[in-house]
C-alpha positions in Angstrom: -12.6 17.8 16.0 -11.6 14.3 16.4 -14.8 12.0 16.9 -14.5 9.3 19.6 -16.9 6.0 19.7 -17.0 4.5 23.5 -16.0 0.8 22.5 -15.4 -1.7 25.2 -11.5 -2.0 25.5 -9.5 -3.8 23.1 -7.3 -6.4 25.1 -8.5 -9.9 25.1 -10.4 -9.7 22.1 -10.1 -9.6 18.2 -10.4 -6.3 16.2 -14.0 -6.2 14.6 -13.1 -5.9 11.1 -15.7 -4.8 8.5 -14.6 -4.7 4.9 -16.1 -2.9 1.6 -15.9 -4.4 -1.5 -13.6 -7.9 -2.1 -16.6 -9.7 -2.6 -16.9 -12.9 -5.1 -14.3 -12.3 -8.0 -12.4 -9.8 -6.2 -8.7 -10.7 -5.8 -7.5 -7.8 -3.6 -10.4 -8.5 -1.2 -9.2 -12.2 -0.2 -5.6 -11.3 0.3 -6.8 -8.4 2.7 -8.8 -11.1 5.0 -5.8 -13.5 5.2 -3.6 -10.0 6.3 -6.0 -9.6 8.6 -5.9 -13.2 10.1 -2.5 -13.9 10.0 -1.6 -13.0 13.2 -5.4 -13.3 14.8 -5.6 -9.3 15.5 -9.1 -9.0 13.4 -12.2 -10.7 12.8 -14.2 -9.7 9.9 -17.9 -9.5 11.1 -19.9 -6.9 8.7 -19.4 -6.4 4.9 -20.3 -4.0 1.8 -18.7 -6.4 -0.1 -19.9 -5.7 -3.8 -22.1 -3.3 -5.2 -24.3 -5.6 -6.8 -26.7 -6.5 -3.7 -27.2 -10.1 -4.6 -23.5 -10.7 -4.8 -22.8 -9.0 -1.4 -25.4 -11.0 0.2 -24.0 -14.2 -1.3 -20.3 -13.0 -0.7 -21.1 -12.4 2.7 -22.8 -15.7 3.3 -19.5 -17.2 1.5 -17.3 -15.5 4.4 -20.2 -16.4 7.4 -21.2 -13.0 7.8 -24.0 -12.9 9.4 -27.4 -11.5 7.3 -28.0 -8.7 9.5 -24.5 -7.5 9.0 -24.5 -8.1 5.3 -25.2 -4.8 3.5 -25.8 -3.3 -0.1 -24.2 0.0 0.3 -21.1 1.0 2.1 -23.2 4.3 3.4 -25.7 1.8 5.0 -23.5 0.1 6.3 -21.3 3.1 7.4 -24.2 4.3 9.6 -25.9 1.1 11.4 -22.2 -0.2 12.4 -21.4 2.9 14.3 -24.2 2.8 16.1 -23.9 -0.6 17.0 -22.2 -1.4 20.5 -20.7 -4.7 19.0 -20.1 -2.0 15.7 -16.8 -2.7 13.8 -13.5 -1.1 15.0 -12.2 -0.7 11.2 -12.9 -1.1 8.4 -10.9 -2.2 5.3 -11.5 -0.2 1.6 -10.4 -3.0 -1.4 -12.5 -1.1 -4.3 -11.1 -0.1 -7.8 -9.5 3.2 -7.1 -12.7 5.3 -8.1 -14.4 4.1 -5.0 -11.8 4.5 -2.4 -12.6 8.2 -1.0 -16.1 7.8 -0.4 -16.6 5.0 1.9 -13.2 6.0 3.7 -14.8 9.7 4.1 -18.0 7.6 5.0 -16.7 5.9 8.1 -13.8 8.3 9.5 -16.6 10.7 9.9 -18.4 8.3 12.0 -14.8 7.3 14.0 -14.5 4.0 12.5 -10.5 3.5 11.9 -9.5 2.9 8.8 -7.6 0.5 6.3 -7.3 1.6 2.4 -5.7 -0.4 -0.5 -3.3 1.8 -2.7 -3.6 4.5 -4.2 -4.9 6.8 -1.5 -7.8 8.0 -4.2 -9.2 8.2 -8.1 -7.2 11.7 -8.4 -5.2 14.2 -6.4 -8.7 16.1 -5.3 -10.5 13.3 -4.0 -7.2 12.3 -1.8 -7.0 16.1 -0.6 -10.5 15.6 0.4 -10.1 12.4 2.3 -7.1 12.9 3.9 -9.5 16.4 5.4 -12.3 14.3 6.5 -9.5 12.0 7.9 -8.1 14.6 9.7 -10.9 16.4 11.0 -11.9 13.0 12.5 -8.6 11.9 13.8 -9.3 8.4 13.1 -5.6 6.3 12.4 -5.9 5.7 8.7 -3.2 2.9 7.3 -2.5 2.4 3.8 -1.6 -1.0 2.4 1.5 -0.3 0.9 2.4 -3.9 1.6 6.0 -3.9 0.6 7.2 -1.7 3.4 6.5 -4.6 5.5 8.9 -6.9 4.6 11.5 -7.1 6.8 14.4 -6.4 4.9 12.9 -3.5 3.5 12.6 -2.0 7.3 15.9 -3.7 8.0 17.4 -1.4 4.6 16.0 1.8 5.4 17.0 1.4 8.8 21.0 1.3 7.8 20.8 4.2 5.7 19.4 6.3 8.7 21.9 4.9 10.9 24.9 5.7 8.2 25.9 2.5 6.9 26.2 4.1 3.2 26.9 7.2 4.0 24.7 9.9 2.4 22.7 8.5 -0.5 24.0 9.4 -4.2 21.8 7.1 -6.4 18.2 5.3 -5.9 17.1 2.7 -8.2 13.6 1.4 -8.3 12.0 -1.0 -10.6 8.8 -2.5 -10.8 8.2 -5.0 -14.0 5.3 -7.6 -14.6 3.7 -8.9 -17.6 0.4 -10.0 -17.4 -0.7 -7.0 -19.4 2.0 -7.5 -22.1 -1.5 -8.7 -24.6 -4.7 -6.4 -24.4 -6.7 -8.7 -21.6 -9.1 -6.1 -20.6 -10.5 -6.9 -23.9 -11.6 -10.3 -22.8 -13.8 -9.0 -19.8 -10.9 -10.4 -17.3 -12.1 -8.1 -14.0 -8.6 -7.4 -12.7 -7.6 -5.9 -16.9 -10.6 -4.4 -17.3 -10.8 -1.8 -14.6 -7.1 -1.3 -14.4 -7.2 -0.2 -17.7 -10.2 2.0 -17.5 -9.7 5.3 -16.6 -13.5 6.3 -14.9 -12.0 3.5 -12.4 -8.2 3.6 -12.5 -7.5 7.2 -12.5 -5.2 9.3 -15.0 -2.5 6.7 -14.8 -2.5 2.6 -15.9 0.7 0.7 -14.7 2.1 4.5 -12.8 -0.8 4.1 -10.5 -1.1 0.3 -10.1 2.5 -0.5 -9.5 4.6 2.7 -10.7 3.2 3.8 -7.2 4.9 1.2 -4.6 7.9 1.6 -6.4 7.6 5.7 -5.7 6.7 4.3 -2.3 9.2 2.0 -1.6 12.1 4.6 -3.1 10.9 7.3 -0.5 10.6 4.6 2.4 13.7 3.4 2.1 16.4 6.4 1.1 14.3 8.0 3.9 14.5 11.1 1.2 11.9 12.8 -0.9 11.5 13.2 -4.2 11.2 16.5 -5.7 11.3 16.4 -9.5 10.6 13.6 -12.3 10.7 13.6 -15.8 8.4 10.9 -16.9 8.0 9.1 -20.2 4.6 7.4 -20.1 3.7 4.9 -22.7 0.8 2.8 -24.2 2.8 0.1 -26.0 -0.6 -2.2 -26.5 -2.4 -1.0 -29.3 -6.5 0.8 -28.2 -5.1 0.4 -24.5 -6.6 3.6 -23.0 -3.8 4.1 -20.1 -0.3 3.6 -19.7 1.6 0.1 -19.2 5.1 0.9 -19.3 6.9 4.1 -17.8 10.9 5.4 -17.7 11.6 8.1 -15.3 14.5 10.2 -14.0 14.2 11.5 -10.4 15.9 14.1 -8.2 15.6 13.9 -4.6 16.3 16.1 -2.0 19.1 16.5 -0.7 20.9 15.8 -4.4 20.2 12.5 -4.8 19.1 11.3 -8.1 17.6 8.3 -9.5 15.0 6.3 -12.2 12.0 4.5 -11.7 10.8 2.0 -14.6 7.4 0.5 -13.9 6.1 -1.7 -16.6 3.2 -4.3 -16.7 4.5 -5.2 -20.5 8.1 -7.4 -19.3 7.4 -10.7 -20.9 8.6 -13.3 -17.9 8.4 -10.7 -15.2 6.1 -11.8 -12.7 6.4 -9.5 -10.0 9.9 -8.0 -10.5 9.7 -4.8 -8.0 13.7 -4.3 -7.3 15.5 -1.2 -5.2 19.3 -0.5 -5.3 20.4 2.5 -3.1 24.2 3.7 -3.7 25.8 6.0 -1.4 28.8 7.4 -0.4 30.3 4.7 1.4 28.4 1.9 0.3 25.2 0.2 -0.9 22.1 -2.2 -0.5 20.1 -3.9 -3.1 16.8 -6.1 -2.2 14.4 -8.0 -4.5 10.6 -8.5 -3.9 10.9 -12.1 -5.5 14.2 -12.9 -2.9 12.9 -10.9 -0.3 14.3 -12.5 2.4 17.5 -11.6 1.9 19.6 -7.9 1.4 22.7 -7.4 -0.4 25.2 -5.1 1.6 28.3 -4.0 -0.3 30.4 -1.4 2.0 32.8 1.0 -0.3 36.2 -1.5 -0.9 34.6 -4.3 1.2 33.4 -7.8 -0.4 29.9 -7.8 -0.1 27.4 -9.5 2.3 24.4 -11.1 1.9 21.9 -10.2 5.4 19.1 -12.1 5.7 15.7 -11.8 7.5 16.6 -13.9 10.8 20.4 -14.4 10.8 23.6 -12.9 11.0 23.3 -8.7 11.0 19.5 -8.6 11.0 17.7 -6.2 12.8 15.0 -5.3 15.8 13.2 -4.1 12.8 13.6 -6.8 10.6 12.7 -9.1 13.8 9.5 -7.4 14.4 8.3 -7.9 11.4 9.5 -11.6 11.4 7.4 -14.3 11.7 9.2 -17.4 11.1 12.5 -18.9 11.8 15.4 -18.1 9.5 15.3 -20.1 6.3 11.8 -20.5 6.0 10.6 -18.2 3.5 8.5 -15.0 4.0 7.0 -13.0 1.5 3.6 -11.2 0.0 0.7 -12.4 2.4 3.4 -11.7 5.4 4.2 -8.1 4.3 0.4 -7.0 4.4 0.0 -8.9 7.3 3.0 -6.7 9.4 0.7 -3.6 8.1 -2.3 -5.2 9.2 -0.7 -5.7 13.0 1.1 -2.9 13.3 -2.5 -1.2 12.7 -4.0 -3.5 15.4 -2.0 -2.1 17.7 -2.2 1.0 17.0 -5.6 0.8 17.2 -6.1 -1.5 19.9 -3.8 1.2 22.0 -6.4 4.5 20.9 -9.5 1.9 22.3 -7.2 1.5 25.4 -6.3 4.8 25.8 -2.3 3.6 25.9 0.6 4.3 23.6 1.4 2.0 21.4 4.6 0.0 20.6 7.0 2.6 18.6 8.0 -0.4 16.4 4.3 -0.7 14.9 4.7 2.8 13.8 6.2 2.7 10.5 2.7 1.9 8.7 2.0 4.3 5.5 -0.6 6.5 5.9 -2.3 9.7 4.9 1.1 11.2 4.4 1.9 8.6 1.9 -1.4 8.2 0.3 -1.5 12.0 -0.9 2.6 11.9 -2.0 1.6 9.2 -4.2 -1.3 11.0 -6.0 1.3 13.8 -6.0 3.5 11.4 -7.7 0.8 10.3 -10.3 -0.6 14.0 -11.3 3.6 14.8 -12.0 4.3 11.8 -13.6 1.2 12.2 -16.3 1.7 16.1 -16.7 5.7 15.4 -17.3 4.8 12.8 -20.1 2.2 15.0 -21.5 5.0 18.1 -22.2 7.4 15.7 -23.5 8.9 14.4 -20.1 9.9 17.7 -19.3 11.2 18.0 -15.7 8.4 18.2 -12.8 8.1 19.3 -9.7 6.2 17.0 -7.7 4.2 19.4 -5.1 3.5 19.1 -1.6 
């Protein structure tokens, strides 16, 4: 039974944005709050922002919380905001994977909307159990798979439904970075340490942390599911407890195939997450580190260069524009579009109105539990010698 809170309406006024975890030290939790400011749809007013309950407090002073709406547990914090009038609309999750389901369970069940950083859970359980309580509450639940945002993304996986390369043949995803190339956990670096720990991470290292958006972004885009992997996981630093670098082959529906590589191990990668979709009559190829631009090549044709605001872009690479053509747009910008497309939705449930189709696109439940699926194939492919996979659901 969906649970409804009676919130004044939302037009003419900000989103009341609570947030658990990001506190001091976090790095997820400040690139959240600028998403959520970017386009003025939010303001963050109440936090759970660490665990440690002098840290939230001073965290929350640091972001001018105030002290009444500064708490030391997300549960706490769960139940006096939704029994607030002035109580927060939604609330954003930016834990280590392991604390994901529980606050997110905490608030749908009290109607509070919410915003989850990726993946979905700690293992395919917890998301089933979520994405229940999520249901059962029928609050709109977004997932900050933040490179679906990017305009050219939308732009690509709006010409492959529309036919501009004919039916797909071949997906290519790659995600490569190499700040984990040495064993930094080792040096009590926060972002190594629980990445690399599985009580926080989950069953998978780089497969969950990046191997994910690139499973993401494949699906998104090709607008085609994947059915089967056979995954080759590896720990290539030595007493490293999870994986940092992974080789798989996919089959999608529809006969498609393709590979995903996902590595945190690429010396001079920085953030190297590349898609290349070849069909029948042609193909497109994008770059997260020259995302402003897509490469177009139609079968016999020399190919063309689209970018975000000129020549051959979009509606849907216009909607999620934000500055004129040249000017560059990037990683803050693409989980900001998920962060506005979720205002609106959310401002049109307060409002009682539907909302724009073009803010519709947001990942969600849906996503969240394919990409556990994705995870729980990809580590029980490696551990049978990457035989083939099915990936369920």
């Amino acid at each position: 039974m969906a649970i409804e809170r009676q919130l004044e309406p939302a037009a003419g006024r900000r989103l009341r944005l609570g947030m658990v975890g990001g506190g001091q030290g976090a790095f997820i939790g400040a690139v959240h709050r600028i998403a959520a400011r970017l386009d003025d749809r939010y303001e963050l007013v109440a936090g759970a922002l660490s665990s440690d309950a002098e840290r939230a407090r001073v965290s929350a002073a640091d972001l001018h919380i105030a002290p009444d709406r500064a708490y030391s547990s997300f549960t706490e914090m769960a139940e006096r905001e939704a029994q607030r009038p002035d109580g927060v609309d939604v609330v954003a999750i930016v834990t280590p994977n392991h604390m994901h389901a529980a606050p997110a369970i905490a608030f749908a069940e009290r109607g509070v909307h919410v915003i989850c950083d990726k993946p979905l859970a700690h293992n395919l359980d917890e998301a089933l159990a979520l994405a229940d309580a999520v249901n059962r509450s029928g609050v709109i639940f977004g997932l900050t798979h933040n490179y679906t945002g990017y305009p050219m993304i939308r732009q690509a996986r709006e010409m492959i439904a529309s036919g501009d390369i004919g039916k797909a043949r071949v997906v290519q995803v790659e995600y490569a970075q190499d700040w984990l190339s040495t064993p930094l956990e080792a040096s009590g670096q926060k972002q190594a340490a629980w990445r690399t720990d599985p009580e926080k991470a989950g069953a998978a290292g780089a497969v969950g942390d990046i191997g994910t958006h690139a499973f993401n972004l494949a699906e998104f885009v090709s607008g085609a599911l994947c059915e089967s992997l056979a995954a080759d996981l590896s720990r290539m630093v030595p007493g490293r407890a999870l994986d940092d670098n992974a080789h798989m082959l996919l089959r999608f529906e529809g006969g498609a195939r393709g590979a995903l590589w996902a590595s945190q191990i690429a010396p001079g990668a920085e953030n190297a997450l590349r898609l290349r979709v070849y069909g029948e009559t042609g193909g497109l190829e994008w770059s997260q580190e020259e995302p402003n631009s897509l490469l177009f090549a139609a079968l016999g044709k020399p190919p063309q260069r689209i970018t975000r605001a000129g020549p051959g872009a979009l509606p849907v690479a216009a909607h999620a524009t934000r500055v004129p053509s040249g000017h560059p747009e990037g990683y803050l910008e693409g989980f900001a579009q998920i962060y506005r497309d979720l205002a609106e939705q959310i401002a049109a449930r307060i409002d009682r109105r539907p909302p724009d189709p073009a803010s519709l696109l947001t990942p969600g439940l849906a996503e969240g539990v394919r990409g556990m699926r994705f995870i729980a194939a990809a580590v029980s492919s490696s551990a049978c010698d990457a035989a083939w996979t099915r990936i369920e659901g």
